[in-house]
DRENDO-1510 file (C-alpha; in Angstrom, 1 decimal, always signed):
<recs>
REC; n; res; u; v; w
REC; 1; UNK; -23.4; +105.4; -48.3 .
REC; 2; UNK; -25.0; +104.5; -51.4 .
REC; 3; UNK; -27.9; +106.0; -53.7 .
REC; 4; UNK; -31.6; +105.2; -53.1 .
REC; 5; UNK; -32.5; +102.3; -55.1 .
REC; 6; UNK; -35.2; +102.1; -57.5 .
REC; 7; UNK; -38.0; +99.3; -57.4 .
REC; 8; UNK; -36.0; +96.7; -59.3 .
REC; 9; UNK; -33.0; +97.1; -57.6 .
REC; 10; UNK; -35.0; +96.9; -54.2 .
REC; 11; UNK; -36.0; +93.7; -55.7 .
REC; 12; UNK; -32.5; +92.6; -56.3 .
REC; 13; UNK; -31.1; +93.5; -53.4 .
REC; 14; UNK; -33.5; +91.5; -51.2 .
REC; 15; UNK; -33.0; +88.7; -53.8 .
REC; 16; UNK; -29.2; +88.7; -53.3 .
REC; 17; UNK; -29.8; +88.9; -49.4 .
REC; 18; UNK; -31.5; +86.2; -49.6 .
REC; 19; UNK; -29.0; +84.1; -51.2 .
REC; 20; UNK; -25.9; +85.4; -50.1 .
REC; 21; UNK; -26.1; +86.9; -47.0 .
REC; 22; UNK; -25.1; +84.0; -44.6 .
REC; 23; UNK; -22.3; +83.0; -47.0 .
REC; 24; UNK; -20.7; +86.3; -47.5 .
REC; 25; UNK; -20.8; +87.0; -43.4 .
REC; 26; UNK; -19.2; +83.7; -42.7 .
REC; 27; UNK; -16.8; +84.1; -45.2 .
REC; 28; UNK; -15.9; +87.6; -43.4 .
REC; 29; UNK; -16.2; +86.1; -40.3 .
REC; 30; UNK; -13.7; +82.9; -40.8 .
REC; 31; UNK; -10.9; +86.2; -42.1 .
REC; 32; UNK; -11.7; +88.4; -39.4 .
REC; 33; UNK; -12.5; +86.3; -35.9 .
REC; 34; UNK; -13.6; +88.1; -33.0 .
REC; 35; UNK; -15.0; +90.9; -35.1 .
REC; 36; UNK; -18.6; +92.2; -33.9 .
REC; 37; UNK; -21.0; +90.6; -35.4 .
REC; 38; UNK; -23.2; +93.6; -36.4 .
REC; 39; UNK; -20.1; +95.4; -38.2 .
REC; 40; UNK; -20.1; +92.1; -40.2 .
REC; 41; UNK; -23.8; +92.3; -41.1 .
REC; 42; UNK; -23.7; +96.1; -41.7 .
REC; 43; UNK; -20.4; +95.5; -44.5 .
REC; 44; UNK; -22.7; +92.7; -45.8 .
REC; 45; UNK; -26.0; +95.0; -46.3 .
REC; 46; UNK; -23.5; +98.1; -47.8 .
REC; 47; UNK; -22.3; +95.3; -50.1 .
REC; 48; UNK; -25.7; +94.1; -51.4 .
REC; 49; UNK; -26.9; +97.7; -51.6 .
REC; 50; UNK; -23.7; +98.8; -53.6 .
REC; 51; UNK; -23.7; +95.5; -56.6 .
REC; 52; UNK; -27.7; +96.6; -56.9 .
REC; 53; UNK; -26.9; +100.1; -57.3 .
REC; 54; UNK; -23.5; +100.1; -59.3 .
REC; 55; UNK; -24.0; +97.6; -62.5 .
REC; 56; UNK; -25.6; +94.0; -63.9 .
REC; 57; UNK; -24.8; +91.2; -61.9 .
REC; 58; UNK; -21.2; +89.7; -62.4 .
REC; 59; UNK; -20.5; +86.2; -62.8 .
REC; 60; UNK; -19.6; +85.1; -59.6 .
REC; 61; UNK; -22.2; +86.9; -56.9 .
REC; 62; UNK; -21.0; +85.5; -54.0 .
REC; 63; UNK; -16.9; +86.8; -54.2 .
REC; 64; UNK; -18.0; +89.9; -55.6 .
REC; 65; UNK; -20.0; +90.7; -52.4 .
REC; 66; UNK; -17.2; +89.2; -50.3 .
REC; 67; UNK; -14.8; +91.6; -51.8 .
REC; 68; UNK; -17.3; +94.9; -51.3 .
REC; 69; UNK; -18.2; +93.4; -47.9 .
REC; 70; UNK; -14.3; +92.6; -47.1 .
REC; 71; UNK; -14.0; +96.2; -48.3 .
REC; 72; UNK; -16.3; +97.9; -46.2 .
REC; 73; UNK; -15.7; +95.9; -42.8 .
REC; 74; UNK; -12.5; +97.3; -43.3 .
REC; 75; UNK; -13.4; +100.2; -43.4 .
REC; 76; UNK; -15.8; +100.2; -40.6 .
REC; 77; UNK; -12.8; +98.4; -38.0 .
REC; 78; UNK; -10.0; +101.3; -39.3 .
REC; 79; UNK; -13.0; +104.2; -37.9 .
REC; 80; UNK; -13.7; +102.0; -34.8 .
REC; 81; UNK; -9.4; +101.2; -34.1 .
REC; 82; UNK; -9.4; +105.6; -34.9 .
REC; 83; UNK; -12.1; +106.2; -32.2 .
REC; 84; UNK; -10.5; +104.3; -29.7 .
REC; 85; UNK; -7.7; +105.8; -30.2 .
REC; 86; UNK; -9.4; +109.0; -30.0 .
REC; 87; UNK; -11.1; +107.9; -26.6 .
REC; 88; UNK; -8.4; +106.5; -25.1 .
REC; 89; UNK; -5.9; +110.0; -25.6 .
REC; 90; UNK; -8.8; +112.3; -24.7 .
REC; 91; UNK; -10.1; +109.9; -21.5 .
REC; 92; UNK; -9.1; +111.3; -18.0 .
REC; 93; UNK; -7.2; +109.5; -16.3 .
REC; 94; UNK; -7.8; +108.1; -13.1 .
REC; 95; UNK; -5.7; +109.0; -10.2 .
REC; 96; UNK; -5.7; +105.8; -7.7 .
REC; 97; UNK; -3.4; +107.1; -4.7 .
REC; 98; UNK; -4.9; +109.1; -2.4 .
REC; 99; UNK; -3.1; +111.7; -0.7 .
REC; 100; UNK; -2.8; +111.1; +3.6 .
REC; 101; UNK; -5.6; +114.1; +3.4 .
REC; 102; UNK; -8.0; +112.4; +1.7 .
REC; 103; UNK; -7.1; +108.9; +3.6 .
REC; 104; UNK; -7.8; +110.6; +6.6 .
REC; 105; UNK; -10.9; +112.4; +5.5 .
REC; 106; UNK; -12.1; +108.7; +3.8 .
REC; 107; UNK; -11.5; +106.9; +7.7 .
REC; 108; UNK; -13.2; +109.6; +9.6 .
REC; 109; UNK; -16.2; +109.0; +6.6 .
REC; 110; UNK; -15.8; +105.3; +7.6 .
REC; 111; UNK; -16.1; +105.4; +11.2 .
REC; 112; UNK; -19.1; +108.1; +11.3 .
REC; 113; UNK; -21.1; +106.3; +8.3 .
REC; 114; UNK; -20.7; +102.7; +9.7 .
REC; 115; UNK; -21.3; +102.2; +13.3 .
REC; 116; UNK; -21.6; +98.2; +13.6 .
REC; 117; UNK; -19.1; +96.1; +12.1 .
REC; 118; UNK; -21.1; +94.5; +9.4 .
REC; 119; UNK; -21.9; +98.3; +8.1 .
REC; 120; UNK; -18.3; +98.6; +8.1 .
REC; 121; UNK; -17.7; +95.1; +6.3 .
REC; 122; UNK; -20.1; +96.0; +3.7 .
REC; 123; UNK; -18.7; +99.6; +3.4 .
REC; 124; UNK; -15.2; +98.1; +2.7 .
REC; 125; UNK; -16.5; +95.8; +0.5 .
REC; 126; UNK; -18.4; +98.9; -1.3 .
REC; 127; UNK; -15.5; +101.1; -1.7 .
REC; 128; UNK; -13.2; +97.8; -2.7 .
REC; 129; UNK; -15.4; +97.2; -5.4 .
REC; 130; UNK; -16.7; +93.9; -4.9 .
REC; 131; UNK; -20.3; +93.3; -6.1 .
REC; 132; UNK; -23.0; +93.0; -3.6 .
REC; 133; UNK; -23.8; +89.6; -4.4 .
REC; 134; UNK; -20.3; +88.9; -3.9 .
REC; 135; UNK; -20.5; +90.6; -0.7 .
REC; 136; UNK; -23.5; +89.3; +0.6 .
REC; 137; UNK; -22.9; +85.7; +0.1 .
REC; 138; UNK; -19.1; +86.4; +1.8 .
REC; 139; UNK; -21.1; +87.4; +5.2 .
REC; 140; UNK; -23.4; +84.8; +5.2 .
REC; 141; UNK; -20.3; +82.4; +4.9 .
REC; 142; UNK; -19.2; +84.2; +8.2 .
REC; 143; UNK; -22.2; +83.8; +9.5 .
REC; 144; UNK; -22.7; +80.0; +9.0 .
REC; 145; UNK; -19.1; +79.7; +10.6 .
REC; 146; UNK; -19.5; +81.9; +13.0 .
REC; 147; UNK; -22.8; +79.5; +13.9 .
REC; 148; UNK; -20.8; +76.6; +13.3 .
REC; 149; UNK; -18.2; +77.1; +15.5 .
REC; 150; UNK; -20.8; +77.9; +18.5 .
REC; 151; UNK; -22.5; +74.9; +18.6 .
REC; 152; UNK; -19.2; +72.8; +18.2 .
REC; 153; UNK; -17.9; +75.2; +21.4 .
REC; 154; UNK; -21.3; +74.7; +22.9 .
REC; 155; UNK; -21.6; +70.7; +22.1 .
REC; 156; UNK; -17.8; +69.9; +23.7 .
</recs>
């Protein structure tokens, strides 16, 4: 990271975030779409903190900062592609099939957990993965048709 800064350059580094903060982060985020826009603000701050710290202003502010900010939101994307990377090789992996044990075992679960047919329903839909909102506005759908077609049996 960078040094601590002394009273002036605390001074000039709120000055310069000030002025060039929103330009520099669009700027970096017209080059690099999609990118989070915290990572964008942190290259921005490093930036700032870096020009006070390092030397008198240059002549142009604004594409100085660009290119420490451009500099340091690349460097901050290369960790986060490496930790990814990291994650995705050390991640256990998931096993979907089941073998016929544990199909078994998962039924004979089933049938002793849900004894009505809307505990089994919403035990399906559980171990499916469907969200319970999902799931809840799917049986009163059934419902309502189930009503439906009643009182159209009932009214003929």
């Amino acid at each position: 990271m960078t040094e601590p800064l002394f009273d002036d350059s605390r001074t000039r580094a709120a000055e310069l975030y000030e002025r060039f903060a929103l330009v520099v982060a669009g700027r970096l985020e017209r080059r690099y779409r999609g990118v989070d826009p915290q990572r964008v603000a942190d290259a921005v701050v490093d930036a700032i903190l870096r020009l006070c710290g390092a030397w008198d202003a240059p002549a142009n502010l604004a594409r100085v900062l660009t290119g420490f900010a451009r500099q340091r939101l690349r460097v901050l994307l290369r960790g986060e592609v490496r930790r990814k990377r990291r994650e995705a090789a050390t991640a256990p992996r998931s096993d979907t099939t089941l073998s016929l044990e544990d199909r078994e075992l998962a039924a004979a679960l089933r049938e002793a957990v849900a004894t009505t047919t809307a505990e089994r329903l919403a035990l399906d839909s559980w171990l499916a993965g469907t969200p319970p909102a999902d799931a809840a506005l799917l049986a009163r759908l059934r419902q309502r048709i189930h009503r439906l077609k009643a009182k159209v049996i009932h009214d003929a």
